[in-house]
C-alpha positions as CSV (number, residue, x, y, z in Angstrom):
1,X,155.9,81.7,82.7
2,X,154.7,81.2,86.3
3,X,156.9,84.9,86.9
4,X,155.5,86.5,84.6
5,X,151.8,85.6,86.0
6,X,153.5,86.2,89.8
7,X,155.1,89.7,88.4
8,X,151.4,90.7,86.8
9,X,149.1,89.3,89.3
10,X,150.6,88.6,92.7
11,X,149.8,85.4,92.8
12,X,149.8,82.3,90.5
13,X,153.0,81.0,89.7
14,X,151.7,77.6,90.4
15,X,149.1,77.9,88.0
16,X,151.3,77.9,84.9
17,X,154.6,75.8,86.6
18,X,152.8,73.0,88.4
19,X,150.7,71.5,85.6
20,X,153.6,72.4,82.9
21,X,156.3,70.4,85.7
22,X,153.3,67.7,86.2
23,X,153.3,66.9,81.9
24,X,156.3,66.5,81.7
25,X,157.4,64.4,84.9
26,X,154.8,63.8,87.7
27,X,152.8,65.4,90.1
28,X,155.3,64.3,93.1
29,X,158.1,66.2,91.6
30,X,155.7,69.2,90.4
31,X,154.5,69.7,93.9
32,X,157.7,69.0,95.5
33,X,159.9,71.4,93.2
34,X,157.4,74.3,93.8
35,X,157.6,74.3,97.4
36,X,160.8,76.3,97.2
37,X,159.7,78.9,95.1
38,X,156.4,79.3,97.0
39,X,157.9,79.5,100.4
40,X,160.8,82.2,99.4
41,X,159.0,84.3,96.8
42,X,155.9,85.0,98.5
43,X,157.8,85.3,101.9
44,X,159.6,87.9,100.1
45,X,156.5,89.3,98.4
46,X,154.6,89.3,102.0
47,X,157.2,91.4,103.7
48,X,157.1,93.9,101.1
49,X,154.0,94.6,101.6
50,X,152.9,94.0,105.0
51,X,151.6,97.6,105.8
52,X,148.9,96.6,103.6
53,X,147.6,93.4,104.9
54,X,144.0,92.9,106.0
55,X,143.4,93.0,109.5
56,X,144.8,90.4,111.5
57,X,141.6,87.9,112.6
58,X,141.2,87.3,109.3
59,X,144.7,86.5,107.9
60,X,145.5,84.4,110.9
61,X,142.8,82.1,110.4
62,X,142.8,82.1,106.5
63,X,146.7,80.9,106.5
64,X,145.9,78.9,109.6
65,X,143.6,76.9,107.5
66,X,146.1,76.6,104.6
67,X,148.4,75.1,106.7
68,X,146.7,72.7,108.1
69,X,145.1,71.4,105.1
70,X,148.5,71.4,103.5
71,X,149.1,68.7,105.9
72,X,146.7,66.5,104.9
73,X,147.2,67.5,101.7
74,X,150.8,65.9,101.3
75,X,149.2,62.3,102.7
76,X,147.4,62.4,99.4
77,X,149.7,63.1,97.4
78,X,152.2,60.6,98.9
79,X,149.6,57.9,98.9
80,X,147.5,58.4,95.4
81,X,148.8,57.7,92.4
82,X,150.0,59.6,90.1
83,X,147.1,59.5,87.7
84,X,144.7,59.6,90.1
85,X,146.4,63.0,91.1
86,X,147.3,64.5,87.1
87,X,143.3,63.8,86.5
88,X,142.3,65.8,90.0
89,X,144.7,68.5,88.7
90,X,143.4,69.1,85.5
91,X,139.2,68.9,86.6
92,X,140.4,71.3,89.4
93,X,142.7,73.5,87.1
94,X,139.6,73.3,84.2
95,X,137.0,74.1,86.9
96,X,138.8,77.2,88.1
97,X,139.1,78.6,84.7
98,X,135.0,78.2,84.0
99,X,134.6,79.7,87.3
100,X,136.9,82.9,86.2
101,X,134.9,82.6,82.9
102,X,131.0,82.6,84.4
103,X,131.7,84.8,87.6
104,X,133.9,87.5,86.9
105,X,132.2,90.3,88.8
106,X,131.6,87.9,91.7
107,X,131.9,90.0,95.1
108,X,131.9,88.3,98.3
109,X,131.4,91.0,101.4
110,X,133.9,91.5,103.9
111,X,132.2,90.1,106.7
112,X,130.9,86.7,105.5
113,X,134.9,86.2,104.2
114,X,135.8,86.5,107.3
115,X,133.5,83.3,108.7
116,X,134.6,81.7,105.6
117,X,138.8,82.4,106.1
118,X,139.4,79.4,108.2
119,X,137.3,76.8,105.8
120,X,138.2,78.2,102.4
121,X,141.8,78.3,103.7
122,X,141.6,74.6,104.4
123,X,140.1,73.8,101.2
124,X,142.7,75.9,99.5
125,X,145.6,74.1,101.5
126,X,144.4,71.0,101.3
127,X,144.7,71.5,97.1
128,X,148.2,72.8,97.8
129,X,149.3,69.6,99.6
130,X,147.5,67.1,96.9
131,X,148.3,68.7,93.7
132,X,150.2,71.9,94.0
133,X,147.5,74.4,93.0
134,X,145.2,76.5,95.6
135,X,144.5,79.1,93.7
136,X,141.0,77.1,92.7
137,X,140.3,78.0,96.3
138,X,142.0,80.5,97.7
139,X,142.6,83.0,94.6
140,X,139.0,82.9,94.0
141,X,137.5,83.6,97.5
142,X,140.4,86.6,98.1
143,X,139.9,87.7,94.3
144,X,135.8,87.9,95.4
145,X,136.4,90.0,98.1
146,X,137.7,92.7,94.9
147,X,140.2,93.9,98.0
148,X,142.5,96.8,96.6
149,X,145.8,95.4,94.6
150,X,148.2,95.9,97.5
151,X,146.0,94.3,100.0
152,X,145.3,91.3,97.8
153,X,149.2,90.8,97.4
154,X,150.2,91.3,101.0
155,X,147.4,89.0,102.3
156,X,147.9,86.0,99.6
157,X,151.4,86.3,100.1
158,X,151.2,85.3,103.7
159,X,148.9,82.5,103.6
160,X,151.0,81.3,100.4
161,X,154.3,81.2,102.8
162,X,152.6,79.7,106.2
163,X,150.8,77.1,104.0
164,X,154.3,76.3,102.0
165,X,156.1,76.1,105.6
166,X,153.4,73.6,106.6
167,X,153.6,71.6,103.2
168,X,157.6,72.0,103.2
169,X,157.9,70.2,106.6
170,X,156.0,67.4,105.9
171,X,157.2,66.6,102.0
172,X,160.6,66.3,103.4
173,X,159.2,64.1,106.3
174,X,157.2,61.4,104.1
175,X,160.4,61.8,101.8
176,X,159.3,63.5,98.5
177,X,161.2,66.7,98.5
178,X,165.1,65.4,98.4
179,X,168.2,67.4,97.9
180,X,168.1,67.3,94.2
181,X,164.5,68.4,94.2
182,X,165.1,71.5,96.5
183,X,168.3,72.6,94.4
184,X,166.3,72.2,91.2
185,X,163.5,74.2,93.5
186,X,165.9,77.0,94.1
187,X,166.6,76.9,90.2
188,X,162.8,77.6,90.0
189,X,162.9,80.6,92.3
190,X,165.7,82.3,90.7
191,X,163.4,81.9,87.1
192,X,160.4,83.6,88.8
193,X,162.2,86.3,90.4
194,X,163.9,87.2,87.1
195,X,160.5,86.9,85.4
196,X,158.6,88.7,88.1
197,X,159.9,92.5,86.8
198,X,158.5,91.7,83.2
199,X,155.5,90.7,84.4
200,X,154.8,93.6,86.5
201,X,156.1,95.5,83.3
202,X,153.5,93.6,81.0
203,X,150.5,94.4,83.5
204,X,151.5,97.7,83.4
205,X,150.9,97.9,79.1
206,X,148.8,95.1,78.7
207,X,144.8,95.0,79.9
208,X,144.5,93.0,82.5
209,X,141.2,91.4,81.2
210,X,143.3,90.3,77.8
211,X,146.2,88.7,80.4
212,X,144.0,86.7,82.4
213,X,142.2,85.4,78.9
214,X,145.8,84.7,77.5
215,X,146.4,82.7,80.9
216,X,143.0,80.8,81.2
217,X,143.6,79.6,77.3
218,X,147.1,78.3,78.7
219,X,145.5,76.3,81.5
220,X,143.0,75.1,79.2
221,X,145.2,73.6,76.8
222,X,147.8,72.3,79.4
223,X,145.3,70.6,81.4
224,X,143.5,69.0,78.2
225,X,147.2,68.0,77.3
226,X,147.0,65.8,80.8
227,X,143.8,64.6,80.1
228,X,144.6,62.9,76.8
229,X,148.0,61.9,78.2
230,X,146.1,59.9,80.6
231,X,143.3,58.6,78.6
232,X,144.4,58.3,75.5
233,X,148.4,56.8,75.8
């Protein structure tokens, strides 16, 4: 699922794999399993299409950001509990989506995003680190921006691998990504890359405004499924 949204959008796997990964274990093992794949794809996905990336002040300090809040991001989520952090996840997942929802046509110009790179970068990787999900953060202020499809790719794609270098180092350091969880990781990347082709396939017949609907109603019920796992059982 999270290939198919990668293959389609650029971006996003995490959406879709984190919170499904999250139900059905924990948020430790979500975040620490998707490191791989986020790393390798969108290093991959970057150098494909580097000749498109914005210019250079503003990527270095948007990815600079994601990496150093992915730091701080990983004390959190090796010192919170798991509830604590399946609750965060869902508000954050649930807010994104009513964001999407009221402020489609939100534009952001080019020269206020780049003041805001380094801060929304931090916020973004400092989500990444906690709970496995930026894209609350950083797909929305890129996506405002309404950069051209290419540009969008090559630019989230970089700050998606510097950030994932950042968070990779220190989840093996505090001792939550292990060797089963990196093979099970590299499991997950081989999944998105065979699912990336369909998706790009499906965006290709399928309206993009219909996808993204077909995706938010997937968040929506996964992250309601968490909800009543935690208050409810």
């Amino acid at each position: 699922m999270g290939g198919l949204l990668k293959g389609a959008t650029g971006a996003g796997a995490p959406i879709i794999g984190v919170p499904v990964l999250a139900a059905l274990v924990d948020v430790q093992f979500a975040v620490s399993v998707f490191v791989v794949p986020n790393l390798l794809t969108n290093f991959w996905q970057g150098w494909q299409t580097r000749k498109h990336l914005l210019p250079w002040p503003f990527v270095l300090l948007f990815s600079a950001g994601g990496g150093i809040g992915a730091v701080i991001g990983t004390y959190f989520l090796a010192g919170l509990p798991s509830e604590a952090l399946l609750v965060i996840m869902s508000v954050v997942v649930l807010g994104y989506v009513l964001f999407r929802l009221l402020k489609p046509d939100w534009v952001l110009p080019y020269q206020t995003g780049v003041w805001l790179a380094g801060p929304a970068g931090l916020l973004g990787g400092t989500l990444q680190g906690a709970i496995g999900i930026s894209a609350p953060a950083s797909l929305s202020f890129l996506n405002a921006l309404k950069l051209p499809r290419l540009s969008f790719i090559g630019t989230i794609s970089i700050f998606f691998t510097v950030m994932s270098a950042f968070q990779f180092e220190r989840l093996v350091e505090v001792g939550l990504l292990t060797g089963e969880r990196f093979l099970v990781g590299l499991g997950a990347t081989m999944a998105i890359l065979a699912a990336m082709p369909l998706g790009a396939m499906l965006a290709r017949k399928v309206a993009r405004e219909t996808f993204d609907r077909i995706i938010l109603g997937l968040l929506v019920l996964i992250s309601a499924k968490i909800l009543a796992e935690v208050f409810l059982l």
